[in-house]
C-alpha positions in Angstrom: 33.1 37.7 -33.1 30.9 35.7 -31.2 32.1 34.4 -27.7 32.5 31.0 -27.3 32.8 30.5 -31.2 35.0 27.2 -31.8 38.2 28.1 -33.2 37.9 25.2 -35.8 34.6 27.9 -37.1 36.2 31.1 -37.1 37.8 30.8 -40.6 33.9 30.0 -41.6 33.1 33.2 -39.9 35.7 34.9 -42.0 34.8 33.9 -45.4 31.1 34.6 -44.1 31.5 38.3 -43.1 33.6 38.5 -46.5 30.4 37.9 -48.1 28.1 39.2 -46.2 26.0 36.1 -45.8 24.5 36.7 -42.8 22.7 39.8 -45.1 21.6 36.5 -47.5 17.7 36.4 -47.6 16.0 34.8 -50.7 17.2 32.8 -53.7 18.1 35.9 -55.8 20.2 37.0 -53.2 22.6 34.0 -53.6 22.4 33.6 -57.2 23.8 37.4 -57.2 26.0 37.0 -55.0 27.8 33.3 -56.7 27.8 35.4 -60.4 29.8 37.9 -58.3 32.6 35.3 -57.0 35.7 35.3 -58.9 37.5 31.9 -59.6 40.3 32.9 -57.1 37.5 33.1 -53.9 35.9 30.0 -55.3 39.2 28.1 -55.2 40.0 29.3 -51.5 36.8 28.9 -50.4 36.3 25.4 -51.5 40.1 25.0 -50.2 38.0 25.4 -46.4 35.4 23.3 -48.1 37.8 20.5 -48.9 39.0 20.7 -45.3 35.7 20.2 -43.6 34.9 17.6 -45.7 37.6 15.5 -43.8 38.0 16.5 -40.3 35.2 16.8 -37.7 33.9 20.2 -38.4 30.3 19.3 -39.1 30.4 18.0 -35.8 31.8 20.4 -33.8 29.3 23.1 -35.3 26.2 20.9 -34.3 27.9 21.1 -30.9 27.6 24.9 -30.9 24.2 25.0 -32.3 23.0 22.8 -29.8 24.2 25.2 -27.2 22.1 28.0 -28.6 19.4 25.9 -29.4 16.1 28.0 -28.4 17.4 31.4 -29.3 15.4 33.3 -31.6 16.0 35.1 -33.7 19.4 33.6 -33.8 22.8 35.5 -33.7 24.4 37.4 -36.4 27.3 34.8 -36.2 24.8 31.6 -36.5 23.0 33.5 -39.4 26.3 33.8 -41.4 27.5 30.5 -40.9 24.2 28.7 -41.8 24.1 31.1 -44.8 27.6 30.2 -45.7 26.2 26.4 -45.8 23.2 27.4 -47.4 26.0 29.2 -50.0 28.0 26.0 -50.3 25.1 23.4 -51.0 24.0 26.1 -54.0 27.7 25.6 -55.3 27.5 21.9 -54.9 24.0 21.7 -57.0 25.8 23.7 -60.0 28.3 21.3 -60.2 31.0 24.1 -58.9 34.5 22.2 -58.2 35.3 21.6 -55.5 32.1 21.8 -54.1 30.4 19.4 -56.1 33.5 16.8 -54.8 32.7 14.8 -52.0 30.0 14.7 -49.2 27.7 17.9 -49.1 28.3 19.5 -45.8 25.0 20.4 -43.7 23.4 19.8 -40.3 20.5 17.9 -40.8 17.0 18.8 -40.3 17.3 17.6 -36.4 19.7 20.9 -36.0 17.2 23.7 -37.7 17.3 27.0 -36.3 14.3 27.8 -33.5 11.6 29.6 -35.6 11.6 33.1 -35.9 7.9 33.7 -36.7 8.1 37.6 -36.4 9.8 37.1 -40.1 6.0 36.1 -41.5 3.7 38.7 -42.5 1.6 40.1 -39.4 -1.2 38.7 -41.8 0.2 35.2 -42.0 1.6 34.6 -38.4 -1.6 32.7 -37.5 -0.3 29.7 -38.9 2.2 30.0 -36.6 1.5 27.7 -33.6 0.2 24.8 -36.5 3.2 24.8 -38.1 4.9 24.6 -35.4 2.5 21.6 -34.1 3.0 20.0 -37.8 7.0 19.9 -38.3 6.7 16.4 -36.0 5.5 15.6 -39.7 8.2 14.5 -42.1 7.7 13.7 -45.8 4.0 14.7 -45.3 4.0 14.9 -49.5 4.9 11.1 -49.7 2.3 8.7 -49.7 3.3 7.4 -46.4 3.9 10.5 -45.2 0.1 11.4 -45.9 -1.4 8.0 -44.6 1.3 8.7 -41.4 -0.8 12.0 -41.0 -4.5 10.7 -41.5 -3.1 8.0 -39.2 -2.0 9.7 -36.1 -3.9 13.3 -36.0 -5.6 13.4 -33.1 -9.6 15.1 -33.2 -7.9 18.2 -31.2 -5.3 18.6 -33.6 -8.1 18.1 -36.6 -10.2 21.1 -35.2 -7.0 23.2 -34.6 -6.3 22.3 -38.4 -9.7 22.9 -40.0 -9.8 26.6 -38.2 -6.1 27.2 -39.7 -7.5 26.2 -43.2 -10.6 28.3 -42.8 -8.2 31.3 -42.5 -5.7 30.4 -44.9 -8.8 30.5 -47.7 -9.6 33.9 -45.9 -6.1 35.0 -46.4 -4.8 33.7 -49.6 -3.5 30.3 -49.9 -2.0 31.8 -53.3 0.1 34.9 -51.1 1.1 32.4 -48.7 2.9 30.4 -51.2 4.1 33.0 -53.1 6.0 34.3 -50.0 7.3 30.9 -48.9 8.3 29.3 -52.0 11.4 31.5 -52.7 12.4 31.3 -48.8 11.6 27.9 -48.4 15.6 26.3 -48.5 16.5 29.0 -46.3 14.6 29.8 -43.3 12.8 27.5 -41.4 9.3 29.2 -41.1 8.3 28.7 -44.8 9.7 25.6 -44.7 7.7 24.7 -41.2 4.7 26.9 -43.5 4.8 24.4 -46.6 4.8 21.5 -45.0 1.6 22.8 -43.0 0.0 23.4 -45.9 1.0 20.0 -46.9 -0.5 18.4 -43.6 -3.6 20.1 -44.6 -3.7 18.5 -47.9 -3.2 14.8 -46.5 -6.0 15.7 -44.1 -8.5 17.1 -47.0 -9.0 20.2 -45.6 -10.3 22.9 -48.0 -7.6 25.8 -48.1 -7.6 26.7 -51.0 -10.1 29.2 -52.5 -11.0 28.4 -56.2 -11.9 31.9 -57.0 -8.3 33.2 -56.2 
């Protein structure tokens, strides 16, 4: 067990390693792994649920991620408890009592994990440093969000961008999505990857290859 894990987390740690969620990877994987809970974990689980809903444990965990922030790739006790979250919010989007009761427990974009960018393709690590450069870009698929972007790119950033979409058409825009889009609510590199190519979008940039 991780040291320096609050006590108020270690029962989140506990139902975690029961289910193995730091082994959690794509959207299959929790879809298999809910059809495998019985009623009896569901009801204990959202029994911690309930709990957190009402005392300061969201809190306290942004606390500890804080002081790992920078650490990549994170540790196998961060990895299981943002799983387990990741695990809950499914259960609260299919109505699963008493998940679907009550606030939804998460940390907020502002307490992401540090990217990982050894999980991309050797292929696709490239886009790397631009997605990186683009996540100061929120709702980039809203019309403000685009106008935000056309706004406040500087030329520097523009050139960096048009090279990234040149190689995106060279690679595939049509292999990139297909390996962010089931990874997307999970890890933060395809997210940081999709909204990239949506920063590429707002600028006009060709990416996409019409012969794909």
């Amino acid at each position: 067990m991780s040291e320096g894990l609050p006590e108020q987390l270690r029962e989140w740690l506990e139902w975690a390693e029961r289910f193995k969620t730091a082994d959690l990877y794509n959207r299959q994987d929790y879809r298999d792994l809910i059809l495998q809970l019985t009623d009896d974990e569901i009801a204990k689980m959202g029994e911690v649920y309930k709990k957190a809903q009402h005392d300061d444990s969201i809190q306290v965990l942004k606390r500890w991620l804080i002081s790992h922030r920078g650490e990549a790739p994170m540790s196998h006790e961060e990895l299981a408890i943002r799983n387990l979250l990741h695990l809950w919010r499914r259960l609260n989007s299919q109505a699963c009592v008493p998940f679907s009761k009550g606030p939804v427990l998460d940390v907020g974009w502002d307490f992401r994990p540090t990217p990982d960018w050894s999980k991309l393709p050797v292929d696709m690590r490239f886009l790397a440093e631009a997605a990186e450069m683009c996540s100061k870009f929120t709702y980039s698929s809203s019309d403000e969000g685009r106008e935000n972007i056309v706004r406040t790119t500087t030329n520097e950033e523009r050139e960096m961008l048009e090279a990234v979409a040149v190689r995106v058409r060279e690679t595939g825009y049509k292999k990139i999505k297909e390996w962010a889009s089931p990874l997307i609510l999970y890890h933060t590199e395809a997210h940081l990857v999709s909204n990239l190519i949506s920063v590429l979008d707002a600028l006009n940039l060709p990416y996409y290859n019409p012969k794909e």
